[in-house]
N, C-alpha and C positions, 0 to 999 in steps of 0.2 A: 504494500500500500504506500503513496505516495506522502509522505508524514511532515514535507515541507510545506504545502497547503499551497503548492503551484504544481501546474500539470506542464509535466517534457512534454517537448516537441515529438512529432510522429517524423524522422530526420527522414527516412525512405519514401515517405509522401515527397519531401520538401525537396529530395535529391534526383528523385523524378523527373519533377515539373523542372526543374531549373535546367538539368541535362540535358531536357529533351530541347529548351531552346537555344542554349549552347551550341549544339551539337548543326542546326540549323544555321546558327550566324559564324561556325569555322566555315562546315559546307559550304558556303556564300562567298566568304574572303578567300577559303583557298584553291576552291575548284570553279570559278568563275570565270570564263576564258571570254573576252572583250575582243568581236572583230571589228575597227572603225570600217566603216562604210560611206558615199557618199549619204546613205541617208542617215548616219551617226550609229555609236553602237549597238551592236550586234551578240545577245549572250551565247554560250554555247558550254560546254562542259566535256570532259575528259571521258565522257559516257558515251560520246560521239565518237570515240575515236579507237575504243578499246572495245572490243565483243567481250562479253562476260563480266565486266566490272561491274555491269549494273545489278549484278549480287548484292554488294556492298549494300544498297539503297536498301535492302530489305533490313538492317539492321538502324542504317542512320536515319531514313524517314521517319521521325520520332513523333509526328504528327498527330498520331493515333493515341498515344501513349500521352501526349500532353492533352487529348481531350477527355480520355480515359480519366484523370488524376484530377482533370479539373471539374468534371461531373461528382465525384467523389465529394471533390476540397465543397464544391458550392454547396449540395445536399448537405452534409455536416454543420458547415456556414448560417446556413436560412432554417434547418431546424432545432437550432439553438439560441439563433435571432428572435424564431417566433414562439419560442418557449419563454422570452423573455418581454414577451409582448410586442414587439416592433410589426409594422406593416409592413408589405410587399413591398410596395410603390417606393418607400424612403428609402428601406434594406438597396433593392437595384440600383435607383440615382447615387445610393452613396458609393458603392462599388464602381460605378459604370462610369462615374463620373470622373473617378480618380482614373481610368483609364482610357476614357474616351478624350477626355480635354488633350492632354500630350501629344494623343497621335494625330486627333482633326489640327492641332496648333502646326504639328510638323506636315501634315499634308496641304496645309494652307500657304506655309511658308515658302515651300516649297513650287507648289504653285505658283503664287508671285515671282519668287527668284528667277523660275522658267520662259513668264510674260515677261520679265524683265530683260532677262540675259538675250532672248530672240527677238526682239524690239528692238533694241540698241544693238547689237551684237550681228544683227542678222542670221538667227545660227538655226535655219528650219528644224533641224534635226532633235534641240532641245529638250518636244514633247515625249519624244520617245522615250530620251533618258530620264525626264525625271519621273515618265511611269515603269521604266526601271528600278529606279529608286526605294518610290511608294510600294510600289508592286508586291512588296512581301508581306507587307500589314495585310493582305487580303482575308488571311486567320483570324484579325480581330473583328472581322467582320462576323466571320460566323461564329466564332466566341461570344461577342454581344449577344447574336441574337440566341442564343442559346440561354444566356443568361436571361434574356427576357422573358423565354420560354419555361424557364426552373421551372412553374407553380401548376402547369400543365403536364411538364415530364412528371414532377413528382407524384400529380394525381393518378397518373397511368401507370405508374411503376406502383404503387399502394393500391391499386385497383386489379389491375393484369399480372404485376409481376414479373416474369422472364420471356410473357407473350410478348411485350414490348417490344423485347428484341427480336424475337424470332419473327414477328412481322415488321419492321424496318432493316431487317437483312431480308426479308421477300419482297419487299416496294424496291431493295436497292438492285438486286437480281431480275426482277421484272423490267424496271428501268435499261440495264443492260440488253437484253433482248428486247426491247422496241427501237435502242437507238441502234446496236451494230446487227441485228438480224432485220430488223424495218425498215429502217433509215431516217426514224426518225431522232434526228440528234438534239434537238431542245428539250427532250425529255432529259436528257443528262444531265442536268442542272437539277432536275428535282434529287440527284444523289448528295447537291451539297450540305440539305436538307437531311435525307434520311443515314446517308452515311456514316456523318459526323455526327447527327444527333443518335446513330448508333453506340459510336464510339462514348459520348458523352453517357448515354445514357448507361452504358456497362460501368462506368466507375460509381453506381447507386448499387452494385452489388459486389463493391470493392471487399467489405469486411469477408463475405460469404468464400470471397476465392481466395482470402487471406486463409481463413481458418478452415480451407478444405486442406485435404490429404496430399501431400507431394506427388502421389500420384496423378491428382488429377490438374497439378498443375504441367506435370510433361505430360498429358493430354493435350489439355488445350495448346502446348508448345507444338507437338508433331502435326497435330491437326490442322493449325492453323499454316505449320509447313509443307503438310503433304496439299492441302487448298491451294496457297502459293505455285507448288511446284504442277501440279492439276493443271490450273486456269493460267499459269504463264504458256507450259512447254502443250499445249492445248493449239496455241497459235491466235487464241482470240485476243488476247491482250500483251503487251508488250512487259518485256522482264523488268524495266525500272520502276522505283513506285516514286519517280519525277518525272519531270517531262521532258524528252531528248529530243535536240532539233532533228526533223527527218520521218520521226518514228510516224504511225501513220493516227494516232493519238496517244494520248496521256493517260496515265491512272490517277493521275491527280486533280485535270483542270478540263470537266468536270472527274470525281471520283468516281470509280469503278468496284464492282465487287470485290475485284482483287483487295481492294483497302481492309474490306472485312476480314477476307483473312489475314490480312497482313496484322490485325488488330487482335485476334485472337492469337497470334505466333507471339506479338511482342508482350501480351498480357502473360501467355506461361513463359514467355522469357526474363519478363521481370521478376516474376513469382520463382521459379527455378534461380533463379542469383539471387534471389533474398536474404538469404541464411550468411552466404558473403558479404554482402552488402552493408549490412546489418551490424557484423562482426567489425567493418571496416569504419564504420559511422559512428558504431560506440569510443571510438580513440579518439585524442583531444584534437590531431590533427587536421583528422579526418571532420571533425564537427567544427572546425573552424573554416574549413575551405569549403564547407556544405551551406552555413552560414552565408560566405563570403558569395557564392554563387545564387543564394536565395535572395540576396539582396540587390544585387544588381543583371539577373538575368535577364527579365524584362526591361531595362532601362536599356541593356545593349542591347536587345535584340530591336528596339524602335529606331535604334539612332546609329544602327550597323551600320545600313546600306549608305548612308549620309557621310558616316568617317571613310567608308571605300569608296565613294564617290570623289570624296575630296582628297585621297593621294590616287587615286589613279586620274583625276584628274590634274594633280601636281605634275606625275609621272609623263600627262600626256605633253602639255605645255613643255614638260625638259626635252623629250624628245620630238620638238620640235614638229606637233604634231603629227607623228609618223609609228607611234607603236599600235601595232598589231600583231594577233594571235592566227595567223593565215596557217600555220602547219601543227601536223600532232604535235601534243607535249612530248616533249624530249626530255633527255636525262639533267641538261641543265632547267628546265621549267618545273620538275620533279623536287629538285634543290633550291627554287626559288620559293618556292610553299613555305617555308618559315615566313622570310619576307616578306608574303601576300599577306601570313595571318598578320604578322608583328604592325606592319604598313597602318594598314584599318586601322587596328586597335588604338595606334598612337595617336589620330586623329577622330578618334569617337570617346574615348576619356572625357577628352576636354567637356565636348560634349554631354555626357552624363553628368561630370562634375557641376557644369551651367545650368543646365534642365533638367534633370532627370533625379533630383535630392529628394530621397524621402523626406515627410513631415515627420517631426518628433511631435509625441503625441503631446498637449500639454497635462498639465497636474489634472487629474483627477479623470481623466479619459480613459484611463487604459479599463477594459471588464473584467466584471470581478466571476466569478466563475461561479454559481449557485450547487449548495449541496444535492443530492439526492440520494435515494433509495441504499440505506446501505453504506451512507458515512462518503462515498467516491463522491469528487468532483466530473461535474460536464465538461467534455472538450471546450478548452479555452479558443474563440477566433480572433485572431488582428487582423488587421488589415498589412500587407505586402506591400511593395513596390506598387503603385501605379496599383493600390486597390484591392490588389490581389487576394482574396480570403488566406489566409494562413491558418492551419490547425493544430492544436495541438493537443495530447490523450491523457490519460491515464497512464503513468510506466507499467501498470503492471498488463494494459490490453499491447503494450509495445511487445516485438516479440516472438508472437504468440503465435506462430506458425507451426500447423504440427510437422513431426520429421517422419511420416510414418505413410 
């Protein structure tokens, strides 16, 4: 029992979410291959150029796994909100707002600088890049509305249960056969809808796959691999789970069933490295740098594309506007990858440093955790970076995985 009268952190929640956008904004600085063009740049990636590396993407499209964690974080969040009486409508604005402000402010700015630079500048080519730029906040799109959504998912999940899911993995299935067997492709778009709110909607039965048997968590791991392996080498859909210039769609933009499985591979894959994970996050180190990533993952990941913007566009200005990415990566482009990451990062700090500061809460803000049944505290919530629910348990429900 926890006999300090504060409840630890859930660190493998918090190591999740923050890894999984991590692991999205190296993706972005290191393997982002820029061809200038008369109509301005041009993305492509090292997935164009290598047969088979688009393996990899089954592990680093972490996408699945951050809506997973965040269906969880928010459910936790709002039924302990509304245990403490708060309304729907305030609980959302207060969340949404600490994270919508930041990114409408940098998609606005951004904006303007765009109208600016090609006005004066003459430079047609600007719009593209700066929805290059924007282009990856497209997740907080469906993350809002997801969030808007909570009071509805949760009625369906307390009403239906695991039908929930089993019919939004059949609207996302059905959806795939009407667009690549029909042709009708506008249907694809309703998957951004049911896919994700798949994904979302599986981390409401986050505790259930915690406190199941190791076995059925390398279930859901092979399963979701043998799915993968099925519907890629199947031929209907393409092996990466991004979108490679060429291929003849994306699994991503709209998503594809493949996602689903991809979502159930990486849920027993987290659950299968839990027991490590675990082990690694209870050491001081390891809870320091877990910390350190909880608090600023989100603020990097809005203000990435912005710091790689501004050295590769230093980069391009030195060389005299003339760099480009016209042949495979090579063994020197391979060695240059530190440099791509370090680049960014040293021009998106600043950045965070400027914009992206948490608020310290003032005196008497933070919540206090009410007893219950049994002498235990309820999961304490804060609020994260940019709003974020943060959760934190019980030690003694930390853990609690069985080995068997």
């Amino acid at each position: 029992m926890n006999t300090s009268g504060h409840a630890a952190r859930e660190p493998y929640v918090d190591f999740l979410r923050a890894i999984s956008l991590v692991v999205v904004v190296l993706w972005h600085w290191a393997f982002t291959i820029l061809r200038w063009t008369p109509e301005g740049p041009q993305p492509t990636s090292p997935l164009g150029f290598f047969s088979g590396l688009w393996v990899l993407t089954w592990l680093l499209q972490v996408l699945p796994v951050f809506f997973y964690v965040g269906g969880y974080v928010h459910m936790v969040s709002w039924e302990h909100a509304e245990a403490r009486g708060e309304r729907i409508v305030p609980y959302l604005w207060h969340h949404l707002r600490q994270l919508l402000v930041p990114a409408l402010v940098l998609v606005a700015t951004w904006a303007v600088l765009g109208t600016i630079l090609g006005v004066t500048l003459d430079l047609h080519w600007i719009r593209g890049a700066v929805m290059l730029i924007i282009s990856p906040l497209w997740f907080l799109g469906v993350y809002v509305g997801l969030m808007l959504l909570l009071p509805v998912s949760l009625w369906l999940h307390r009403k239906f249960d695991v039908l929930v899911l089993v019919w939004l993995a059949g609207i996302a299935m059905l959806v795939d056969v009407l667009r690549l067997r029909y042709g009708y492709d506008w249907a694809g778009w309703i998957n951004m809808a049911a896919v994700w709110g798949l994904a979302y909607q599986s981390g409401f039965f986050y505790h259930r796959i915690v406190d199941a048997a190791r076995r059925v968590d390398l279930a859901l791991l092979w399963a979701g691999l043998f799915g993968l392996m099925g519907l890629v080498f199947s031929g209907a859909y393409p092996g990466s789970m991004v979108g490679v210039p060429g291929d003849r769609l994306s699994n991503m933009a709209p998503p594809t069933f493949v996602i689903v499985a991809l979502l159930v591979f990486q849920i027993g894959f987290a659950e299968v490295f839990r027991p490590v994970m675990e082990r690694k996050l209870a050491k001081p180190r390891w809870q320091q740098v877990n910390g350190l990533l909880n608090r600023y993952a989100l603020p990097l990941f809005l203000f990435h594309t912005t710091g790689m913007a501004l050295f590769r566009a230093i980069g391009y200005l030195a060389f005299d506007r003339r760099m480009t990415s016209d042949r495979a990566p090579d063994l020197i482009w391979w060695a240059e990858r530190p440099l791509a990451v370090l680049g960014p990062l040293l021009f998106t700090i600043p950045l965070i440093a400027l914009f992206g500061r948490k608020k310290r809460p003032r005196d008497g803000e933070r919540e206090t955790k009410p007893e219950v049944e049994g002498g235990k505290r309820e999961p304490e919530v804060r609020t994260g970076s940019f709003g974020a629910p943060q959760v934190t348990i019980d030690p003694s429900a930390a853990g609690r995985k069985k080995r068997h």
